[in-house]
Structures are given as C-alpha cells and as structure tokens.
N, CA, C and O atoms as a Maestro MAE file, in Angstrom:
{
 s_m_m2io_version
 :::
 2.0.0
}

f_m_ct {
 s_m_title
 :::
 protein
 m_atom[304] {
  # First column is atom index #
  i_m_mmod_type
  r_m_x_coord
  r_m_y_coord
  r_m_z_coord
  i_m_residue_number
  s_m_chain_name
  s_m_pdb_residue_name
  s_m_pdb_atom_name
  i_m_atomic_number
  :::
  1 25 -8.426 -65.911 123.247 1 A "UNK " " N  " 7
  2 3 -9.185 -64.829 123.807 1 A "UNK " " CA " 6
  3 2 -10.646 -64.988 123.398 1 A "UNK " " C  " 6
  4 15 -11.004 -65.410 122.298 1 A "UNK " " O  " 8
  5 25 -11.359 -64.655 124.271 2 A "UNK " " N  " 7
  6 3 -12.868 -64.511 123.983 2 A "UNK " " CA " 6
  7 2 -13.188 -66.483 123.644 2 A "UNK " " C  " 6
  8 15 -12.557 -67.518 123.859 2 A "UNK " " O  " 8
  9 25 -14.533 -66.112 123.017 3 A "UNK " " N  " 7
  10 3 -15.090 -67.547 122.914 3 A "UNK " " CA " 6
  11 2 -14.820 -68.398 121.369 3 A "UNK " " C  " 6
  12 15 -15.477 -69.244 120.762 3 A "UNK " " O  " 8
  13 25 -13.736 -67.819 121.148 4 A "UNK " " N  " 7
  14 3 -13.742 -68.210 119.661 4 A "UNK " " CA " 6
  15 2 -14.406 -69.857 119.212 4 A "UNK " " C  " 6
  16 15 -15.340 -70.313 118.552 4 A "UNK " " O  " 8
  17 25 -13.394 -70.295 119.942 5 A "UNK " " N  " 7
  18 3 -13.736 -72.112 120.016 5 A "UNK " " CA " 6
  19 2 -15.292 -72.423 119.740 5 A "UNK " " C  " 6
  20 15 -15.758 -73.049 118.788 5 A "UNK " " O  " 8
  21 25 -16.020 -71.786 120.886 6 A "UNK " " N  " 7
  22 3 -17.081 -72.689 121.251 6 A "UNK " " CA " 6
  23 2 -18.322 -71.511 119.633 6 A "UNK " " C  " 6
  24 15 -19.372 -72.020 119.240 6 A "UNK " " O  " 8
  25 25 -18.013 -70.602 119.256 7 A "UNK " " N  " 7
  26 3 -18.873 -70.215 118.276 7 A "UNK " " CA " 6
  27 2 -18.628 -70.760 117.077 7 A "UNK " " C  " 6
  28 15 -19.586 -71.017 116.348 7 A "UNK " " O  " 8
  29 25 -17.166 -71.062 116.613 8 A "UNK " " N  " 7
  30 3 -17.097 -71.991 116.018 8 A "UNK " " CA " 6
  31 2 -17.958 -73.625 115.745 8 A "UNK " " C  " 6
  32 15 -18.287 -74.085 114.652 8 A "UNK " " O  " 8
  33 25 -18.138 -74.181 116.950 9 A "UNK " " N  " 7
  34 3 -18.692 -75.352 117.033 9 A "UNK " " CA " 6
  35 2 -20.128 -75.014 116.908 9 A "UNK " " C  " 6
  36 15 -20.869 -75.876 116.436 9 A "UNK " " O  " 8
  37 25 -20.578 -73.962 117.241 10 A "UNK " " N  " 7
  38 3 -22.306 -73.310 116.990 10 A "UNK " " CA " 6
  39 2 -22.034 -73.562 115.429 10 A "UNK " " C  " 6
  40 15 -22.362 -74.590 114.836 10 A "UNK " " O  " 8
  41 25 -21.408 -72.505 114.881 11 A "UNK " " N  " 7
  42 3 -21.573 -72.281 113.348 11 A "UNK " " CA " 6
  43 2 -21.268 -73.767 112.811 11 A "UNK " " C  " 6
  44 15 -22.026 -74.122 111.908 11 A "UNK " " O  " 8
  45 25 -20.428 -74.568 113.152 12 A "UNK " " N  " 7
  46 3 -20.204 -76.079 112.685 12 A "UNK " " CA " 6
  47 2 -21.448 -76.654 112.696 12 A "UNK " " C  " 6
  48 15 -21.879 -77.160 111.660 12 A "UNK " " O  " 8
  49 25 -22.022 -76.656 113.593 13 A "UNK " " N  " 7
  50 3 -23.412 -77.682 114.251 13 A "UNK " " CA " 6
  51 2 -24.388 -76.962 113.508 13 A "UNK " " C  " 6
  52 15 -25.214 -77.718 112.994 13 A "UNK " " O  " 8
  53 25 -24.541 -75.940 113.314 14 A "UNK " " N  " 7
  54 3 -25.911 -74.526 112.337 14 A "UNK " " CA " 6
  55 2 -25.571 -75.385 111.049 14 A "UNK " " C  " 6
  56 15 -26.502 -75.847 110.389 14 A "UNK " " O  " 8
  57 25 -24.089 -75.636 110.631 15 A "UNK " " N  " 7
  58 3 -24.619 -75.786 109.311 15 A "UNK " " CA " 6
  59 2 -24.712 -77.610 108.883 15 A "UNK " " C  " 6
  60 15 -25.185 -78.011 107.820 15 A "UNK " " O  " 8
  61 25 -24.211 -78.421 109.858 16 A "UNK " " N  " 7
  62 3 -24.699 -79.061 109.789 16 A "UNK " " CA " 6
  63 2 -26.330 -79.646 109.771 16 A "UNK " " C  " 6
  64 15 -26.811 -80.692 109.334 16 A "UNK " " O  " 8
  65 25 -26.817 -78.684 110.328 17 A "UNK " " N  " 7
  66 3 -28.133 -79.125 110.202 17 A "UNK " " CA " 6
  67 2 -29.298 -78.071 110.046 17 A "UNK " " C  " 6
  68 15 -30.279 -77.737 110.711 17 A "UNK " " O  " 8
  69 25 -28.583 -77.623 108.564 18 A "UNK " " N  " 7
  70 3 -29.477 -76.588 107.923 18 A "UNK " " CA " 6
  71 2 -30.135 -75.319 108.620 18 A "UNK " " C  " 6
  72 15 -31.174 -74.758 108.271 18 A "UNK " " O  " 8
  73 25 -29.127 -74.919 109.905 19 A "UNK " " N  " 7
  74 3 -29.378 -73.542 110.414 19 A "UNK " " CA " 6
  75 2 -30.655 -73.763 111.235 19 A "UNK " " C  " 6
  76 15 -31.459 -72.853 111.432 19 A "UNK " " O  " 8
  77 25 -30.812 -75.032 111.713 20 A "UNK " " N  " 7
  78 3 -31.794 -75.313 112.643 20 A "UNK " " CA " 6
  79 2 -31.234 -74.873 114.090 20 A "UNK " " C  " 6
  80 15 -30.121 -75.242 114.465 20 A "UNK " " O  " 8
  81 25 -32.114 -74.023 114.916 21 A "UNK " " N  " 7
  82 3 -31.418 -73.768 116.427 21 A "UNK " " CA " 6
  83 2 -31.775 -74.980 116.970 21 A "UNK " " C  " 6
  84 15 -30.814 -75.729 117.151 21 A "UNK " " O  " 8
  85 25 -32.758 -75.374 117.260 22 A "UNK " " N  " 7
  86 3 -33.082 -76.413 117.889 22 A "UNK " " CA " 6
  87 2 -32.513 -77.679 118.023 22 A "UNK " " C  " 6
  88 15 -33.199 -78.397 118.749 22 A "UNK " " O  " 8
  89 25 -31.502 -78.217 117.585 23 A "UNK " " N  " 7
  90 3 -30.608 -78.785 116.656 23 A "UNK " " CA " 6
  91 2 -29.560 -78.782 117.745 23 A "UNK " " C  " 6
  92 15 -29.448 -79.605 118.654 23 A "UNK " " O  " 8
  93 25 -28.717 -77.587 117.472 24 A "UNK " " N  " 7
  94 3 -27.807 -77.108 118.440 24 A "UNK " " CA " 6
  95 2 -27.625 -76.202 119.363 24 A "UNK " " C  " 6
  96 15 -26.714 -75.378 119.289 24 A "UNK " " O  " 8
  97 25 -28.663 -76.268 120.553 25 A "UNK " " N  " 7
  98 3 -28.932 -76.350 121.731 25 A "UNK " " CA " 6
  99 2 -27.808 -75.875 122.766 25 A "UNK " " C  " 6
  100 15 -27.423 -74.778 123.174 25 A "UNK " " O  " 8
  101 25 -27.434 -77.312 123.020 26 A "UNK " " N  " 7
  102 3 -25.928 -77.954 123.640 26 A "UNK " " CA " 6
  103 2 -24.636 -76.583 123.595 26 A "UNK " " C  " 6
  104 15 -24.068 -75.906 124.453 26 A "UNK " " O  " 8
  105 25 -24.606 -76.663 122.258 27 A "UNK " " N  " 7
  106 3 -23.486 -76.067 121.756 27 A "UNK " " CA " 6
  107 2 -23.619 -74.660 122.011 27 A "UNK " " C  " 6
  108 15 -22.748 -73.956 122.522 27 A "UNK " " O  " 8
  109 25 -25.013 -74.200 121.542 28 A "UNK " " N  " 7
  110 3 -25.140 -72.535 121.663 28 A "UNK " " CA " 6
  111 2 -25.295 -72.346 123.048 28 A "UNK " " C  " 6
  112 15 -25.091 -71.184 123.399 28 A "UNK " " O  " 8
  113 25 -25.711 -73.443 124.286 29 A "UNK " " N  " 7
  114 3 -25.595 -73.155 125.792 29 A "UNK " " CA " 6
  115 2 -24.193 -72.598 126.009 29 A "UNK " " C  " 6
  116 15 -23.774 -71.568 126.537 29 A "UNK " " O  " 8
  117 25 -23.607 -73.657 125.406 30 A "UNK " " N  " 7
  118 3 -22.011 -73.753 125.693 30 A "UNK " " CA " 6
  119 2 -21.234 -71.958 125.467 30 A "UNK " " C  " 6
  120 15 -20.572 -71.340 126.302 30 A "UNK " " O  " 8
  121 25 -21.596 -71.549 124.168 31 A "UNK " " N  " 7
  122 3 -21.502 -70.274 123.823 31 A "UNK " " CA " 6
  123 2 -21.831 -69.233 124.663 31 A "UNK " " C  " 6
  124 15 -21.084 -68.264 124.805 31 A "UNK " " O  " 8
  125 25 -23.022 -69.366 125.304 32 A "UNK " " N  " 7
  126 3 -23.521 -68.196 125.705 32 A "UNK " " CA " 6
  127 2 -22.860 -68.095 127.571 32 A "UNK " " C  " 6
  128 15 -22.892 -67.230 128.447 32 A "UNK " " O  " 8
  129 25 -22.420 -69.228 127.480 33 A "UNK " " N  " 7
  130 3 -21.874 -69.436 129.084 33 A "UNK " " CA " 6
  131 2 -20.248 -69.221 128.836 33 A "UNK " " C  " 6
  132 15 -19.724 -68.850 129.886 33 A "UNK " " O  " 8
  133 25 -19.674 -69.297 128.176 34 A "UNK " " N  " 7
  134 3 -18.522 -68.846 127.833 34 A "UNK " " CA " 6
  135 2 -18.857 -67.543 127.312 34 A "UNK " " C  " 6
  136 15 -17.716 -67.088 127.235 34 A "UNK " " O  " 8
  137 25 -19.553 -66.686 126.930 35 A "UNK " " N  " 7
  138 3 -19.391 -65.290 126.980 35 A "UNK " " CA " 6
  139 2 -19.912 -64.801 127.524 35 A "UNK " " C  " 6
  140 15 -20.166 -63.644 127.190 35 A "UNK " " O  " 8
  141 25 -20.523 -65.426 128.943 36 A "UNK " " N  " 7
  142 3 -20.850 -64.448 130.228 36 A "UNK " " CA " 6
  143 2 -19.810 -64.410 131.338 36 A "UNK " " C  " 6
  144 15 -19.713 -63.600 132.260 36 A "UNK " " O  " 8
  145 25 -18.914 -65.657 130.993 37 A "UNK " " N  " 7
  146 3 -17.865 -65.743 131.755 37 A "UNK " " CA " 6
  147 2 -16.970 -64.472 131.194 37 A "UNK " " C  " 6
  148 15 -16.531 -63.591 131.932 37 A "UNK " " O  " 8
  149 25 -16.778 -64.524 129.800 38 A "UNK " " N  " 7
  150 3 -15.565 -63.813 129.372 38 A "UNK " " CA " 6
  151 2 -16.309 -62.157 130.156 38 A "UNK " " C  " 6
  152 15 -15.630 -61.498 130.944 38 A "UNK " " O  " 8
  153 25 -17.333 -61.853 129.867 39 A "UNK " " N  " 7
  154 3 -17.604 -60.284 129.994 39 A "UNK " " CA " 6
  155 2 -17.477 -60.410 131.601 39 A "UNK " " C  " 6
  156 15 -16.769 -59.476 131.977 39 A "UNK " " O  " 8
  157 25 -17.900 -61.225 132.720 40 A "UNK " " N  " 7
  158 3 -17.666 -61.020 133.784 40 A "UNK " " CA " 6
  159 2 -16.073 -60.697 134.381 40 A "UNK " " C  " 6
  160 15 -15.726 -59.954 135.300 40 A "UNK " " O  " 8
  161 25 -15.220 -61.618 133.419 41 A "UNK " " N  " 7
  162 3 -13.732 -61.749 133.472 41 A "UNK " " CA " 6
  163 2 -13.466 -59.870 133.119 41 A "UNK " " C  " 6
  164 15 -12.947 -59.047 133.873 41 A "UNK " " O  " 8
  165 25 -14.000 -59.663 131.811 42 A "UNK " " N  " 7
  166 3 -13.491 -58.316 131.498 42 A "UNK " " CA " 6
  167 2 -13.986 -57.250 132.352 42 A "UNK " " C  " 6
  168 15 -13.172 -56.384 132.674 42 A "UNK " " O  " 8
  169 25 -15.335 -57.152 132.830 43 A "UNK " " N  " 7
  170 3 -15.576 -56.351 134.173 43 A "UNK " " CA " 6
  171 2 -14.821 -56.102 134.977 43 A "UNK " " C  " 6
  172 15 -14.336 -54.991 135.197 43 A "UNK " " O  " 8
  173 25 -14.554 -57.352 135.678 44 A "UNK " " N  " 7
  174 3 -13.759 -57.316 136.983 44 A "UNK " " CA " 6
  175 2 -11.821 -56.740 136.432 44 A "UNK " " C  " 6
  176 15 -11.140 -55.766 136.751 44 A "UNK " " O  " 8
  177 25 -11.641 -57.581 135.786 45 A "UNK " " N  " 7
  178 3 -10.611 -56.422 135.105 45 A "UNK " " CA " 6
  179 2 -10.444 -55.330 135.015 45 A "UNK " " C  " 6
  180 15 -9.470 -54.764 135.512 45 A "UNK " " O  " 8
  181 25 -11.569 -54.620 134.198 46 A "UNK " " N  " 7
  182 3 -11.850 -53.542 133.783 46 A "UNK " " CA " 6
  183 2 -11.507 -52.480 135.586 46 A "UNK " " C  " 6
  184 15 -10.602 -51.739 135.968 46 A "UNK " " O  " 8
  185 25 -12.789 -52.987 136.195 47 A "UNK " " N  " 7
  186 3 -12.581 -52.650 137.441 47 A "UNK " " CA " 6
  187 2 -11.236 -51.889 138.087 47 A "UNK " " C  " 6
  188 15 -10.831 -50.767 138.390 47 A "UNK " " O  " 8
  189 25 -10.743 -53.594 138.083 48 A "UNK " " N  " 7
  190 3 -9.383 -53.612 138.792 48 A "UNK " " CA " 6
  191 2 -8.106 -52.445 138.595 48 A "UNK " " C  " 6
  192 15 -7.463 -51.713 139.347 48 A "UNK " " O  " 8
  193 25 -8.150 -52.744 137.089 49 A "UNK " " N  " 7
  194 3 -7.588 -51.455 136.041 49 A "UNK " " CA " 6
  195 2 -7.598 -49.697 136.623 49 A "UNK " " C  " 6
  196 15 -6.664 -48.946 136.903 49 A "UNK " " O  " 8
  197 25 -8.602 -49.561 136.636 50 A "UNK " " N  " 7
  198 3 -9.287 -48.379 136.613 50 A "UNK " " CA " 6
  199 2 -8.897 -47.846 138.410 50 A "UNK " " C  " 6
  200 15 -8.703 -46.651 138.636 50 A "UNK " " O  " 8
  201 25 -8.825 -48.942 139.607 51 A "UNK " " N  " 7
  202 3 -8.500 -48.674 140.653 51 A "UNK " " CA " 6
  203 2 -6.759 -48.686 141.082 51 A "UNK " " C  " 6
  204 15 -6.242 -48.324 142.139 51 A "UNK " " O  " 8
  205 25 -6.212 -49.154 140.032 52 A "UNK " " N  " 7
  206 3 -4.885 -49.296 139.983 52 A "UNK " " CA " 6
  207 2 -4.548 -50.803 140.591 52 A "UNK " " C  " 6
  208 15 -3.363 -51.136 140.606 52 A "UNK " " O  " 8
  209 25 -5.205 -51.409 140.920 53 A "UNK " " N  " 7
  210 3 -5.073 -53.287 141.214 53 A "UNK " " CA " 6
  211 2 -4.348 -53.762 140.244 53 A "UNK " " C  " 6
  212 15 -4.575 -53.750 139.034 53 A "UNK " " O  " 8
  213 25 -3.428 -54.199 140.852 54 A "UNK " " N  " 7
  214 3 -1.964 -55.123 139.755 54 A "UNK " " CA " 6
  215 2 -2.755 -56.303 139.132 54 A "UNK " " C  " 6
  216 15 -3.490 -56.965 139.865 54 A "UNK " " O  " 8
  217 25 -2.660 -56.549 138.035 55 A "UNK " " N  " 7
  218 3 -3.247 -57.935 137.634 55 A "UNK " " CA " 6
  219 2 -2.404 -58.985 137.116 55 A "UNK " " C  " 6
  220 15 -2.172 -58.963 135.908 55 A "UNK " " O  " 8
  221 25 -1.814 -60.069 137.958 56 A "UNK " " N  " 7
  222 3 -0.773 -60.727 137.824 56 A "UNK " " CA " 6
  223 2 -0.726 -61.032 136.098 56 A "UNK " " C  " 6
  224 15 -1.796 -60.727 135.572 56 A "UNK " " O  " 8
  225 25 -0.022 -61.400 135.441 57 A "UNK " " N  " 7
  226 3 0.458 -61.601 133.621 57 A "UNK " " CA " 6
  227 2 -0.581 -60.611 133.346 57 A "UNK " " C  " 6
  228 15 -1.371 -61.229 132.632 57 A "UNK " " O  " 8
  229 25 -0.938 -59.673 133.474 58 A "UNK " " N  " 7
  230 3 -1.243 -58.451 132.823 58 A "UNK " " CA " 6
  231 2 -0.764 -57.765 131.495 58 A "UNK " " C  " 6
  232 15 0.338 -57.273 131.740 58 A "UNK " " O  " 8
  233 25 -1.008 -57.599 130.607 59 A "UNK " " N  " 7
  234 3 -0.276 -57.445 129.462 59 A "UNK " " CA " 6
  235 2 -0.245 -55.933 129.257 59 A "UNK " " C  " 6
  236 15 0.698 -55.445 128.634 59 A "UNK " " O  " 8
  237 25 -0.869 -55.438 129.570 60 A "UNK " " N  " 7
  238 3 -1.639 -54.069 128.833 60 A "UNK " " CA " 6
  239 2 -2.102 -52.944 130.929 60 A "UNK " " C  " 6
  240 15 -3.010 -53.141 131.736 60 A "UNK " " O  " 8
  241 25 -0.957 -51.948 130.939 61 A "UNK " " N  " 7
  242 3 -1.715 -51.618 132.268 61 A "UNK " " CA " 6
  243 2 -1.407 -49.860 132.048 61 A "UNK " " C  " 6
  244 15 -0.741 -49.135 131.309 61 A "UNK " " O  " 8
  245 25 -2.527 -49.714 133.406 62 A "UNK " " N  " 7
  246 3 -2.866 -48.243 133.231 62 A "UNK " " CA " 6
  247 2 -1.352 -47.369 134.030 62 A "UNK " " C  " 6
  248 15 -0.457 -47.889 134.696 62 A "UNK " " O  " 8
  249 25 -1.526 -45.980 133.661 63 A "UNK " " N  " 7
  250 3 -0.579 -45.292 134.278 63 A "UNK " " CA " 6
  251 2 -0.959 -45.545 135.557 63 A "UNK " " C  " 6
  252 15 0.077 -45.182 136.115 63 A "UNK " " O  " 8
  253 25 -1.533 -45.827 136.261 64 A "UNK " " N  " 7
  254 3 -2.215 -45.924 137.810 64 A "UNK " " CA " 6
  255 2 -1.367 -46.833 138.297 64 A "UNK " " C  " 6
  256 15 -0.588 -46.652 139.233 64 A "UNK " " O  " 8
  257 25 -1.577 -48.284 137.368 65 A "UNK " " N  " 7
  258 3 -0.671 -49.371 137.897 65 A "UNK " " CA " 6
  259 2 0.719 -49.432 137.351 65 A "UNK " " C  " 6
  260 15 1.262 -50.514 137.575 65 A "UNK " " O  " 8
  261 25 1.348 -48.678 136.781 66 A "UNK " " N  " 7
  262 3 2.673 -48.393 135.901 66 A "UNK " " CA " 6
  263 2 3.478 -47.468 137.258 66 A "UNK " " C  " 6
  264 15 4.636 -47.508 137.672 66 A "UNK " " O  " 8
  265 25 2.119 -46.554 137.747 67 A "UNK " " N  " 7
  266 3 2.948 -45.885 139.189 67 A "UNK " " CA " 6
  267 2 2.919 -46.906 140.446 67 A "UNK " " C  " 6
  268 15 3.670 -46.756 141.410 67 A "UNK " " O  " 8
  269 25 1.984 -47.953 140.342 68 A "UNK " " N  " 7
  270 3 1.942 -48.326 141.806 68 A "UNK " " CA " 6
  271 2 3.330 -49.049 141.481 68 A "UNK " " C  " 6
  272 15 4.263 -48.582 142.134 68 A "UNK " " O  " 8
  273 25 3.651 -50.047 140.646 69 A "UNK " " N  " 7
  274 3 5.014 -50.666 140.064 69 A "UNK " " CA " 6
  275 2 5.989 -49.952 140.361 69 A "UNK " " C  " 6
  276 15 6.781 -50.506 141.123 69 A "UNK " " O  " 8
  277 25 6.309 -48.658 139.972 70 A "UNK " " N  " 7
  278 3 7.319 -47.719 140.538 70 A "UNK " " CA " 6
  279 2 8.050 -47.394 141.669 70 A "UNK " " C  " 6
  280 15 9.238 -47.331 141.983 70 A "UNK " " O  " 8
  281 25 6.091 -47.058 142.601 71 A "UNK " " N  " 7
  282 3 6.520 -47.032 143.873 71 A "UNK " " CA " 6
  283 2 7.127 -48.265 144.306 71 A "UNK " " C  " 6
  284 15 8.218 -48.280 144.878 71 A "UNK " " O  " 8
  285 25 6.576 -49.114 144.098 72 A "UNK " " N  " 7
  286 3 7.354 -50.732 144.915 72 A "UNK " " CA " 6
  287 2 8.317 -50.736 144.573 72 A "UNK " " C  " 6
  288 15 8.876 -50.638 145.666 72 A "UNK " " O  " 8
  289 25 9.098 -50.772 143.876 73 A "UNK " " N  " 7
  290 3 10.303 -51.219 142.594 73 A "UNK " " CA " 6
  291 2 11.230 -49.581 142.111 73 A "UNK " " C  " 6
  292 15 11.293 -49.175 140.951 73 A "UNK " " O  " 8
  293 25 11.778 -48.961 143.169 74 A "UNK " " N  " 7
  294 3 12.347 -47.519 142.387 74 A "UNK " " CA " 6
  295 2 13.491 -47.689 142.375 74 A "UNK " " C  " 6
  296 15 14.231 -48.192 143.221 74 A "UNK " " O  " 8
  297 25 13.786 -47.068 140.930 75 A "UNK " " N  " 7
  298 3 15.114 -47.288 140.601 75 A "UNK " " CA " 6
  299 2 15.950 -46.398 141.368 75 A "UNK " " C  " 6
  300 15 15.468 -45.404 141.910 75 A "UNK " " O  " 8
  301 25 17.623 -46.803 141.475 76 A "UNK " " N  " 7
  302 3 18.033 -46.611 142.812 76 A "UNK " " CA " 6
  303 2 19.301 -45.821 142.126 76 A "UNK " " C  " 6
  304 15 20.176 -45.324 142.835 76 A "UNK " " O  " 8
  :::
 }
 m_bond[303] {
  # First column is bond index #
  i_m_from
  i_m_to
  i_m_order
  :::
  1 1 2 1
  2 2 3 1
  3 3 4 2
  4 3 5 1
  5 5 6 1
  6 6 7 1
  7 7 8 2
  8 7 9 1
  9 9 10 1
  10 10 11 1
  11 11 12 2
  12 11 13 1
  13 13 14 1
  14 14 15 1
  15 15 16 2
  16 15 17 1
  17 17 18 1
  18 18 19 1
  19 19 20 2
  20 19 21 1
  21 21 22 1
  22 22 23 1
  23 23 24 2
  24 23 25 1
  25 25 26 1
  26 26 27 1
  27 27 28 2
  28 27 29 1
  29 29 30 1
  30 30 31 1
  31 31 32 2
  32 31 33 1
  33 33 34 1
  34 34 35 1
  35 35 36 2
  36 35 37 1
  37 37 38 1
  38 38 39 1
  39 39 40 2
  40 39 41 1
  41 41 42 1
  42 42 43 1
  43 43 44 2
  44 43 45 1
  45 45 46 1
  46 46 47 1
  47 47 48 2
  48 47 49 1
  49 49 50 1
  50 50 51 1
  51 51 52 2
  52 51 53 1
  53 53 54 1
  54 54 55 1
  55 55 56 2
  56 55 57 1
  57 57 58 1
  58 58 59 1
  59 59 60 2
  60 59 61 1
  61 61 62 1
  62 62 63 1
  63 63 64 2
  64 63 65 1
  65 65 66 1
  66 66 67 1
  67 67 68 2
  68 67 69 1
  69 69 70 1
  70 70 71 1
  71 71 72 2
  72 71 73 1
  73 73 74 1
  74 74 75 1
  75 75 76 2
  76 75 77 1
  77 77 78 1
  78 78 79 1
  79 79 80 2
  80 79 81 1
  81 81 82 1
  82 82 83 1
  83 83 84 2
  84 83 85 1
  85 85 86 1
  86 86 87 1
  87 87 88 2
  88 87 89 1
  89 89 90 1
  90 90 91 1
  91 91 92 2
  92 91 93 1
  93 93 94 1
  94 94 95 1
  95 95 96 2
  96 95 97 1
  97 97 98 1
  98 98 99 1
  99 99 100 2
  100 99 101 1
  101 101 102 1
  102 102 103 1
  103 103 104 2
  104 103 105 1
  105 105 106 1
  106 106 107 1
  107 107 108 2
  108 107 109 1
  109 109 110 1
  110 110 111 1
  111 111 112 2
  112 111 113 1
  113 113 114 1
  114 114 115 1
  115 115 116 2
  116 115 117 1
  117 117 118 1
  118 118 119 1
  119 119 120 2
  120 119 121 1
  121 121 122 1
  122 122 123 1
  123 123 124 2
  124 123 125 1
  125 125 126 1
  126 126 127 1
  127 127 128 2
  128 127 129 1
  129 129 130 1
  130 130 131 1
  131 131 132 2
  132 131 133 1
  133 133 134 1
  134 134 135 1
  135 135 136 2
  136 135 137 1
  137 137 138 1
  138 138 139 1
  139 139 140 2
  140 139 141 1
  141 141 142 1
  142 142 143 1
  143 143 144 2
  144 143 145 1
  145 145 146 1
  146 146 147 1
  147 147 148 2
  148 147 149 1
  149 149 150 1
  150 150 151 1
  151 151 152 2
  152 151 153 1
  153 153 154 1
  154 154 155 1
  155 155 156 2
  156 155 157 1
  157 157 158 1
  158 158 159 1
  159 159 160 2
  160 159 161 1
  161 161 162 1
  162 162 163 1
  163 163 164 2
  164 163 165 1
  165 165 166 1
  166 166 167 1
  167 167 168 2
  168 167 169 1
  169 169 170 1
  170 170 171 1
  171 171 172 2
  172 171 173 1
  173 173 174 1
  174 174 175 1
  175 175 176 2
  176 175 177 1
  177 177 178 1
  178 178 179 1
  179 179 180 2
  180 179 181 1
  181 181 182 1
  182 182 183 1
  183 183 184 2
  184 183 185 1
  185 185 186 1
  186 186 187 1
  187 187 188 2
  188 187 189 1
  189 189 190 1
  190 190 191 1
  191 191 192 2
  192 191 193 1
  193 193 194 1
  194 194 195 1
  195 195 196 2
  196 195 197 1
  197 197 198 1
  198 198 199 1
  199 199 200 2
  200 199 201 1
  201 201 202 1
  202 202 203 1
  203 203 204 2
  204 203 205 1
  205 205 206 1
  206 206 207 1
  207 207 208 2
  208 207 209 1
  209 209 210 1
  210 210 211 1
  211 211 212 2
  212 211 213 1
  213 213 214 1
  214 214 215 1
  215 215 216 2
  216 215 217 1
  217 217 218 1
  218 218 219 1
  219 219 220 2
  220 219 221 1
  221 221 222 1
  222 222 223 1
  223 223 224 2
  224 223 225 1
  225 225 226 1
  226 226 227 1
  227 227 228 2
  228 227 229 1
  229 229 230 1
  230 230 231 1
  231 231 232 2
  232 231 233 1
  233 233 234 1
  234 234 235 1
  235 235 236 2
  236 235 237 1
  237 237 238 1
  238 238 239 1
  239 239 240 2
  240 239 241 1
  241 241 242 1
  242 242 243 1
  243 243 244 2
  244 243 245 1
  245 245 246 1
  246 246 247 1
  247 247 248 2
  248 247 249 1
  249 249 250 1
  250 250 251 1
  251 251 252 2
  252 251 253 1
  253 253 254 1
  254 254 255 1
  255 255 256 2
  256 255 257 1
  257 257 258 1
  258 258 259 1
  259 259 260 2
  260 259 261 1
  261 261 262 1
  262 262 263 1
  263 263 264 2
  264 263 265 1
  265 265 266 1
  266 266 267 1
  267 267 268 2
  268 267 269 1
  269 269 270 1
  270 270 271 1
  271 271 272 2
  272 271 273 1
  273 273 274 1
  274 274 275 1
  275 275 276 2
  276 275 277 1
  277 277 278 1
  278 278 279 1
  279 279 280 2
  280 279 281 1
  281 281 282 1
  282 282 283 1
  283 283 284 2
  284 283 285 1
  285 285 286 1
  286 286 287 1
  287 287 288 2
  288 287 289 1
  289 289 290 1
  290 290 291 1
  291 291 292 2
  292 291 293 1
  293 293 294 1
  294 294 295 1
  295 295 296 2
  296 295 297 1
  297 297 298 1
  298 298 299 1
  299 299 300 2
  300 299 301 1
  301 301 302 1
  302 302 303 1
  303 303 304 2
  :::
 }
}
C-alpha cells in the first residue's frame, strides 16, 4: 500500500550521500510520481465509495454498496 518501496530507496540514496537532494533526484522523482498516482487512485475511490460504485477486490465498503450487493444478490 502507498509508496513505501520507492521512499525507502529516497531515504537509502539521502543517506548514502550525506542527505544531499541533488544526489537523489531520480529516486525522489520516482517518489513523488508514485504518490500522485496513489492519491489520484484514492480520490477516484474515495469517489466511487461515496456514490455506491462496486469496486471489484474491494476490501472495506460503504452501507451504499453493502445495499447495492443486496439488491443484486437477495437472499431467497
């Protein structure tokens, strides 16, 4: 979840070379593009959630989408 990986490799590369940014560039691009992805990912989620939109392997869902499930699927 989230960008764990790639801040890791920031903080690896920072201390390799004495907490210089300039240094690791590359890596902190890498970071900051993996957590515009993740917050765009959680938006549109968020979104989806909130309108009752099923979100396929969904782990975690609202009463909205717990009823739309119902309606499709009623026990008989």
């Amino acid at each position: 979840e989230g960008c764990l990986q790639e801040i890791t490799v920031v903080i690896s590369c920072l201390e390799k070379n004495n907490y210089e940014n300039k240094m690791c560039l590359p890596e902190t691009n890498n970071f900051y593009k993996c957590y515009d992805n993740y917050m765009k990912t959680k938006r549109i989620t968020k979104e989806q959630s909130l309108k009752g939109i099923l979100t396929p392997g969904a782990k975690n869902l609202t009463y909205m989408q717990i009823n739309q499930l119902l309606r499709k699927y009623p026990q008989v």
